[in-house]
C-alpha positions in Angstrom: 4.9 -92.0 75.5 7.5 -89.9 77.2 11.0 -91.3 78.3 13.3 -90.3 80.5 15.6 -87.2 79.4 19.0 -89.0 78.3 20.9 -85.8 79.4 20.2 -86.8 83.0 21.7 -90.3 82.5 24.9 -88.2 81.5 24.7 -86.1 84.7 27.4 -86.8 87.7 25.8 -89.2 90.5 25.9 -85.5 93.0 23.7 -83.5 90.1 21.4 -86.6 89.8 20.9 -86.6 93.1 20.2 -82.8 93.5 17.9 -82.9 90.8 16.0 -86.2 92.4 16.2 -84.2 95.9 14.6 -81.2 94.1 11.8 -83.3 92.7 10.9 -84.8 95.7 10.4 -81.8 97.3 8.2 -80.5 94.7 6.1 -84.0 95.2 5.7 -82.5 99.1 5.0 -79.2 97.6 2.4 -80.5 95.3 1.2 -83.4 98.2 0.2 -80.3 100.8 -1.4 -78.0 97.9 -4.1 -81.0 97.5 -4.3 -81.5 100.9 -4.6 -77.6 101.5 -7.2 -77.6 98.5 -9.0 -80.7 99.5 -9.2 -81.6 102.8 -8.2 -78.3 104.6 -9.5 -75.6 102.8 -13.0 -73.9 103.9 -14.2 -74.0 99.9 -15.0 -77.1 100.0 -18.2 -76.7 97.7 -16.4 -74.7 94.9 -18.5 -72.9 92.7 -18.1 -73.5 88.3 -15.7 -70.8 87.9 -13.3 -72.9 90.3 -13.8 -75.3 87.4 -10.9 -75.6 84.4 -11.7 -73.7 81.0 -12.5 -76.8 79.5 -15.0 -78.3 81.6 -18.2 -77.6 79.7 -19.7 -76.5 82.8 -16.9 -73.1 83.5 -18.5 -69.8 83.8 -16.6 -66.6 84.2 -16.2 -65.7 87.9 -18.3 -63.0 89.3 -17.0 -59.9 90.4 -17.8 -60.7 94.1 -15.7 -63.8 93.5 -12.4 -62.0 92.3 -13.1 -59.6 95.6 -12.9 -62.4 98.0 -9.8 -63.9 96.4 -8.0 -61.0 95.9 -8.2 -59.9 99.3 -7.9 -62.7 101.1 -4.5 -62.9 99.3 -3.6 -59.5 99.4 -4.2 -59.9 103.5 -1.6 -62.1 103.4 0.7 -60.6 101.4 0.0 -57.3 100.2 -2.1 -55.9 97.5 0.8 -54.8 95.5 2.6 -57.7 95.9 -0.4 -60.1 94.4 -0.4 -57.7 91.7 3.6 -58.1 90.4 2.5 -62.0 91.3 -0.4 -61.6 88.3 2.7 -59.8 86.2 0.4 -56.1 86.5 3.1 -53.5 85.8 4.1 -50.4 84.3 0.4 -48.6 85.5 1.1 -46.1 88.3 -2.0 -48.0 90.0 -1.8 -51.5 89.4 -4.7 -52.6 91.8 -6.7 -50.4 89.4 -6.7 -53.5 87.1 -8.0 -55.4 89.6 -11.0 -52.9 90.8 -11.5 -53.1 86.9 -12.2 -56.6 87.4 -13.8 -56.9 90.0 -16.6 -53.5 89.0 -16.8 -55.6 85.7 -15.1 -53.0 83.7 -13.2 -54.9 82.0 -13.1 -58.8 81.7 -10.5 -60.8 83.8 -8.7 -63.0 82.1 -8.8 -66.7 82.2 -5.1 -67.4 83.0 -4.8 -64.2 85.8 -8.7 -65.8 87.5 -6.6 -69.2 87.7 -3.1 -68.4 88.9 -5.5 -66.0 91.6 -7.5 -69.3 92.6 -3.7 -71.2 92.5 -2.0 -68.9 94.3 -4.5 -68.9 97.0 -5.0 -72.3 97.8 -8.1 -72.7 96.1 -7.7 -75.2 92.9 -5.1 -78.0 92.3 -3.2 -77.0 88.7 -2.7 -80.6 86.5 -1.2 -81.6 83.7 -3.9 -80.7 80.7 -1.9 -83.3 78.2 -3.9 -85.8 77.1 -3.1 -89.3 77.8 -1.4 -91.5 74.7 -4.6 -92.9 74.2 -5.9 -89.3 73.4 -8.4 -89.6 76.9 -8.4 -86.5 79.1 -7.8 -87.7 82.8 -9.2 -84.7 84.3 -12.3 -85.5 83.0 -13.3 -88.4 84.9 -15.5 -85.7 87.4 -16.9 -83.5 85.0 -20.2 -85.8 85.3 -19.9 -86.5 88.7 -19.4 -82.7 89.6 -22.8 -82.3 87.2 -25.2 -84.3 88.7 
């Protein structure tokens, strides 16, 4: 079981409270991105590549799937600008990487499909630790999402 960092116990009452005031606004943060994937989001019915790499029932997104996620990013912020956000550099075309994709070319990878389906609104990011117990939390739905 985790404790709390001692370092932060040696930390000025001002920095302690910055650094409580910091993570209370990243509960907020967090609190809307559920509520934005949950409750407000149109993809409510989420197809399995939505799912997490370890769910037994994950498949590969189509390329259909990475075309309406990539744009509807890139339409609000820019296609080059989703690109630096997936780390594509250095190519004097970076969206080619994502055509690539999308024309099944090449094989998106599993980390750039979730930080798209992050970035976007579309999935909640948890912790993937398992508990002390050596239980995985997460996978309390994967039967319920099954039947």
């Amino acid at each position: 079981m985790k404790t709390i960092n001692p370092k932060l116990l040696a930390e000025t009452a001002e920095n302690q409270d910055k650094i409580l005031a910091e993570f209370e606004h990243d509960i907020e943060l967090t609190r809307r991105h559920c509520a934005q994937v949950h409750f407000v989001s149109e993809h409510i019915y989420r197809p399995d590549s939505y799912r997490s790499i370890d769910d037994p029932l994950y498949r590969d997104p189509t390329g259909e799937e990475i075309k309406e996620v990539f744009e509807h990013l890139a339409s609000l912020h820019s296609k080059g600008i989703v690109t630096k956000m997936l780390g594509i550099r250095g190519t004097s075309n970076p969206t080619r990487t994502i055509t690539r994709w999308i024309d099944g070319t090449n094989t998106i990878p599993y980390a750039a499909w979730r930080l798209l389906l992050i970035l976007d609104g579309r999935v909640v990011e948890t912790s993937r630790i398992p508990a002390a117990d050596g239980s995985k939390p997460w996978e309390q739905f994967y039967t319920a999402r099954a039947k």
